[in-house]
MARTI-162190 format. One record per residue (C-alpha): residue in three letters; y, z, x. Coordinates in steps of 0.1 Angstrom, whole numbers, padded with zeros to 4 digits, always signed. Example, Ala and Ser with C-alpha at 12.3 -4.5 7.8 and 13.67 -1.06 7.14 Angstrom:
<pts>
ALA-0045+0078+0123;SER-0011+0071+0137;
</pts>
This chain:
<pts>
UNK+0000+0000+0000;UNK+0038-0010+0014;UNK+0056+0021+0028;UNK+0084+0011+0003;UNK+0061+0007-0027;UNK+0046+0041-0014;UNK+0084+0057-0017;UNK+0091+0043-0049;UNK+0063+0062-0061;UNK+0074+0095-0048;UNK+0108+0084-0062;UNK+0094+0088-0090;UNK+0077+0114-0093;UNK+0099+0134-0075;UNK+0127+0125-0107;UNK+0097+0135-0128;UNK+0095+0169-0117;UNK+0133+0170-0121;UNK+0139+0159-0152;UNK+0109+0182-0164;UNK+0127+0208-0148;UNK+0160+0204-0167;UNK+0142+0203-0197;UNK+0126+0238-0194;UNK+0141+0267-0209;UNK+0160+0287-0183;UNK+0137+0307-0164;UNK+0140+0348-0167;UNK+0156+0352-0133;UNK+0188+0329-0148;UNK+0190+0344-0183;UNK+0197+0379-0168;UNK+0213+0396-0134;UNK+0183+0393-0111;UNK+0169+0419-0094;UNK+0157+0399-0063;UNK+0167+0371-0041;UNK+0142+0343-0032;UNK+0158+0327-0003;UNK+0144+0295+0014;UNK+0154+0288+0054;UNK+0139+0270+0082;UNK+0126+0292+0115;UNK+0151+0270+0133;UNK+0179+0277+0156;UNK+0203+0261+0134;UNK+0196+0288+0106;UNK+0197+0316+0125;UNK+0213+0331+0101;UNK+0189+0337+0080;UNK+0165+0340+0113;UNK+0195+0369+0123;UNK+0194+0391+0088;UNK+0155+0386+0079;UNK+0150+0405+0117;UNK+0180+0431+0108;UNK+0175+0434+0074;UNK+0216+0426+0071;UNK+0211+0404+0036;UNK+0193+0433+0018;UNK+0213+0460+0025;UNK+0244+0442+0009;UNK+0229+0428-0015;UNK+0210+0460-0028;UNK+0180+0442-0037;UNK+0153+0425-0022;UNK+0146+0391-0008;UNK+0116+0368-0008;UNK+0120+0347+0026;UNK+0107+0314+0016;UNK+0095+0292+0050;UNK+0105+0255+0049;UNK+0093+0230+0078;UNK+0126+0204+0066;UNK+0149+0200+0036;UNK+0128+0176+0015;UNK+0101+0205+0004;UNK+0134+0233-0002;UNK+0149+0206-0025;UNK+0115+0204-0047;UNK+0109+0241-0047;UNK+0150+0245-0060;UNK+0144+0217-0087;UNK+0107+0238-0100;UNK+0128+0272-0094;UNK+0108+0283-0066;UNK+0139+0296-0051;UNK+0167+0310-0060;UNK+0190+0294-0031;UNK+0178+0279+0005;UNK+0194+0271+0037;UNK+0190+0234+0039;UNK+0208+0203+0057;UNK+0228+0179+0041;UNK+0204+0147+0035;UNK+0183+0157+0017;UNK+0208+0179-0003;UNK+0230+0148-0014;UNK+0197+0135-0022;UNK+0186+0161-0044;UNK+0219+0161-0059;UNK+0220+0129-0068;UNK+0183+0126-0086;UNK+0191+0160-0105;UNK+0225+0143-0116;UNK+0242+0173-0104;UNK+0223+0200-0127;UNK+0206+0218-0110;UNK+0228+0234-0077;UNK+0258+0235-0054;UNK+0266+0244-0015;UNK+0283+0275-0019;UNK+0287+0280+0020;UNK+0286+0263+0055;UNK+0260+0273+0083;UNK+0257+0254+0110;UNK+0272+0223+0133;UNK+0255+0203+0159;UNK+0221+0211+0176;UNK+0204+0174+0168;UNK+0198+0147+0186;UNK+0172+0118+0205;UNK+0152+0130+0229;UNK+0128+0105+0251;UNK+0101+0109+0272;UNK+0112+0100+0311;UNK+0087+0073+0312;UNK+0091+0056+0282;UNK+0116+0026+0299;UNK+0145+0037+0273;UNK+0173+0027+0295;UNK+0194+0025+0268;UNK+0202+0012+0235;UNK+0187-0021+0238;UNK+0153-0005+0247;UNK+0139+0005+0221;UNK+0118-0026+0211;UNK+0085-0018+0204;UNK+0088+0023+0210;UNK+0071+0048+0184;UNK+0102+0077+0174;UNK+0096+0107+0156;UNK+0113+0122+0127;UNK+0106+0161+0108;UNK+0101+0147+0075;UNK+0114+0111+0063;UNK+0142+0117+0042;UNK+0155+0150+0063;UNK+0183+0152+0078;UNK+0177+0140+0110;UNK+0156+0110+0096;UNK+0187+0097+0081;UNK+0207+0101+0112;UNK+0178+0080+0128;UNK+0179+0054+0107;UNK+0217+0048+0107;UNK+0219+0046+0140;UNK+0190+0022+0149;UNK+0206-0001+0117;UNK+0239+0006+0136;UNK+0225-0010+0169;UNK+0207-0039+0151;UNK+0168-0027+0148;UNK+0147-0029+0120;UNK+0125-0007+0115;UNK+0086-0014+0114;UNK+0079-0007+0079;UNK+0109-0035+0071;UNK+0090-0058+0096;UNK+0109-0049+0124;UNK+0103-0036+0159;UNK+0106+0004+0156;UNK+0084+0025+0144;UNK+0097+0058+0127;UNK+0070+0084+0120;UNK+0075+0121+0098;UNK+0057+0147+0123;UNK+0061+0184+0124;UNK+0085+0197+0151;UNK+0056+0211+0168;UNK+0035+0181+0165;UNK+0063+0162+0178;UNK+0060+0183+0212;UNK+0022+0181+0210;UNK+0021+0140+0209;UNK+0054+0139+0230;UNK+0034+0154+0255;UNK+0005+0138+0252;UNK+0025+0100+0258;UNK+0018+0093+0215;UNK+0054+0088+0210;UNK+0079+0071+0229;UNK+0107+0102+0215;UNK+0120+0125+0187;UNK+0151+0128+0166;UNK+0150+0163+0161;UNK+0168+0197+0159;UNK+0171+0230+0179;UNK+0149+0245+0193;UNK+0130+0216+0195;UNK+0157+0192+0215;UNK+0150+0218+0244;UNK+0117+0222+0239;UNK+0112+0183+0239;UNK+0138+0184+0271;UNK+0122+0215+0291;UNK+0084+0216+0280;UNK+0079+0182+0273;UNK+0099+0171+0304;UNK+0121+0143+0282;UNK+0153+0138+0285;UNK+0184+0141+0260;UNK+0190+0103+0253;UNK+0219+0111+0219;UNK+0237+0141+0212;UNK+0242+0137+0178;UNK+0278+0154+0177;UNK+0289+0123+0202;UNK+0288+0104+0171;UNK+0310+0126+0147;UNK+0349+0137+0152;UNK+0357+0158+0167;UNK+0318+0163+0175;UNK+0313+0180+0142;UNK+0292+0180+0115;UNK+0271+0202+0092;UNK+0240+0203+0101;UNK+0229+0234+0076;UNK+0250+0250+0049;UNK+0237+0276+0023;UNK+0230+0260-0015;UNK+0225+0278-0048;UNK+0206+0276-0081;UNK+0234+0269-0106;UNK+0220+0287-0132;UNK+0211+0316-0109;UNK+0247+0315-0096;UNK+0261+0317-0130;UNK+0242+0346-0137;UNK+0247+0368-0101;UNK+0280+0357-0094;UNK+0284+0392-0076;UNK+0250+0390-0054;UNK+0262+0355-0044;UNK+0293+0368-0032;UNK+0279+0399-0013;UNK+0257+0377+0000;UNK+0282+0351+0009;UNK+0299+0384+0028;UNK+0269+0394+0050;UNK+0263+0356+0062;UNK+0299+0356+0072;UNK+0293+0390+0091;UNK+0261+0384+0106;UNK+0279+0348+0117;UNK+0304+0367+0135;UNK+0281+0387+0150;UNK+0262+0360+0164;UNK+0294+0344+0178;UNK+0308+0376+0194;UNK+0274+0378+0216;UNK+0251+0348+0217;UNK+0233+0366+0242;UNK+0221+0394+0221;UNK+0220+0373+0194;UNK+0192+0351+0212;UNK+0171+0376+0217;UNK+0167+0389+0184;UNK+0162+0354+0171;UNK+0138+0351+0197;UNK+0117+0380+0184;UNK+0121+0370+0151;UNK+0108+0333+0157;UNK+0080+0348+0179;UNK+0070+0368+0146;UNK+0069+0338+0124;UNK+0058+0312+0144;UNK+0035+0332+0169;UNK+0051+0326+0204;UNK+0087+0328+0217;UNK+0108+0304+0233;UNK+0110+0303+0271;UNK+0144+0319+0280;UNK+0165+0288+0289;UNK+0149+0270+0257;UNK+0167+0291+0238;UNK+0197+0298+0257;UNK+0204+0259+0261;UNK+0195+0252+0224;UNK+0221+0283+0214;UNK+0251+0265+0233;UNK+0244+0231+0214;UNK+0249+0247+0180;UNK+0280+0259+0163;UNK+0275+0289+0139;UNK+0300+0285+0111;UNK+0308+0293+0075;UNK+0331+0259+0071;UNK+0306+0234+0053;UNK+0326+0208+0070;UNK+0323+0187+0037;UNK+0339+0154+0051;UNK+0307+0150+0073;UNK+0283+0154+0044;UNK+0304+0129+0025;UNK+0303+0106+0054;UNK+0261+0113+0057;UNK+0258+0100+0022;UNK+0275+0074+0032;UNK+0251+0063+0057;UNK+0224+0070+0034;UNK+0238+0042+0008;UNK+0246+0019+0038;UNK+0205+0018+0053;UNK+0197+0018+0014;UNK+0179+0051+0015;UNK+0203+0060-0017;UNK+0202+0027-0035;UNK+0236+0043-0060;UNK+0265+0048-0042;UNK+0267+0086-0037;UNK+0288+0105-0064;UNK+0291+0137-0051;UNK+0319+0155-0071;UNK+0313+0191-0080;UNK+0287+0198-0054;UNK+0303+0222-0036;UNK+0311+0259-0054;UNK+0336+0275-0023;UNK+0354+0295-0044;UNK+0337+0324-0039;UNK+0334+0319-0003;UNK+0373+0316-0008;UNK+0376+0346-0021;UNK+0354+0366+0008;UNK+0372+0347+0032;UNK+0406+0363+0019;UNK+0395+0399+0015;UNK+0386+0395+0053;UNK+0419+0378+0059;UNK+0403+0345+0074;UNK+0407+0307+0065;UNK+0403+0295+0037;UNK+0379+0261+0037;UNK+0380+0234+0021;UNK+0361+0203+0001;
</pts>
């Protein structure tokens, strides 16, 4: 079966689920205050956040209530467990929220906060001939999940240099693997690279011994972009409107604190990735992939705006991207001005 008849297919079911969804009476957890939190995240670099107040226990002692850390390996699986209410909000990155937005017609949930910038990239192996841009002919790259953020970076920038892609008939082949399956073949000469995030760029760079062919932030103003912000159930945010906020005020702290001493910070992330993944980074992994990412409330919404963009452009989003009313920042506003900081906007 064609890889595009294959997507159509998930297309579809994937509006299925969605529209079911909306259908549904409003689950118990929106009718009435909730009395827990079921927070999604990735055990990335780029949400260390969440990584930061699962190990401190920051998000539950101002909330007042506890939270179910939901695991994600990339943002396509948090969008489907937001449209089925699985979770009540997630840490994601922005393709596949625009995507999700977009098939839910807006419904179902808005970014209430920024997270992170930066931190992705192309890394390739040192023997794989990739000289530069024209060298790609022929080469095997691997991506988290196809639709994820980084995938859609991917693809805009090979359709930028001229490629097409394998499953269009062209000469590159993209394939969705795991982060750590993307060190495991990387290593083992299967692929020729990876467009991937933190840890994993330098993991790929000092474990797999590739080098960093693209920063990704050399392609953005001013070098930045969003790479995770912080979304919410709609109906769950109408109905906790103060547990959004206090939790909107703890990622703000724990952000600051992460900023003040990245050091520190590092090695409580570490521990807390060794706990759910089973072995820590090496010590200038995570050190290198810490100075790569910006920790930030600001959603930097011109970048997702721009990502959508990109999205429309390679055809991944066959509508052009309407995008108004998915962000919900006045709350973050109105943290942001009891702690006399900023305001951001849309």
């Amino acid at each position: 079966m064609k890889a595009s008849r294959i997507n159509n297919i998930a297309g579809w079911l994937l509006l299925g689920i969605i529209l079911s969804s909306l259908l549904l009476p409003c689950s118990s957890h929106a009718q009435q205050k909730a009395g827990r939190l079921r927070l999604g995240y990735f055990p990335n670099i780029t949400h260390a956040q969440a990584l930061y107040a699962r190990a401190t226990g920051e998000f539950e002692k101002a909330l007042g209530v506890p939270i179910e850390w939901v695991p994600f390996n990339a943002g396509p699986s948090a969008i489907e467990s937001l449209f089925i209410d699985a979770v009540d909000a997630t840490f994601i990155g922005p393709s596949p929220t625009t995507n999700g937005y977009i098939k839910s017609r807006g419904a179902k949930f808005v970014i209430v906060a920024g997270a992170a910038s930066g931190g992705s990239g192309l890394v390739v192996r040192q023997d794989s001939r990739i000289a530069g841009d024209q060298f790609f002919n022929g080469k095997v790259i691997a991506t988290p999940q196809m639709g994820n953020t980084q995938d859609i970076a991917a693809r805009a920038w090979f359709a930028a240099k001229g490629y097409r892609l394998k499953e269009q008939g062209g000469t590159v082949e993209l394939v969705p693997l795991s982060n750590p399956d993307q060190l495991s073949m990387f290593k083992k000469k299967q692929i020729d690279g990876a467009w991937t995030i933190e840890p994993w760029l330098s993991r790929l760079e000092l474990e797999g011994k590739g080098r960093l062919f693209l920063d990704e932030k050399t392609l953005w103003p001013d070098g930045r972009y969003v790479t995770t912000h912080l979304v919410v159930n709609k109906r769950f945010l109408a109905a906790n409107r103060e547990m959004v906020k206090k939790l909107l005020a703890a990622h703000i702290e724990v952000t600051q604190r992460i900023n003040a001493d990245k050091k520190a910070a590092a090695k409580l992330l570490n521990k807390q990735l060794k706990k759910e993944t089973g072995k820590a980074l090496k010590d200038e992994v995570i050190k290198r992939a810490m100075e790569r990412v910006e920790f930030t409330w600001d959603p930097i919404a011109p970048s997702l705006r721009k990502s959508a963009e990109f999205a429309h452009k390679i055809r991944f989003l066959r509508a052009v991207p309407r995008l108004e009313g998915i962000y919900s920042l006045e709350l973050l506003n109105e943290v942001l001005l009891e702690k006399n900081l900023p305001a951001v906007g849309e």
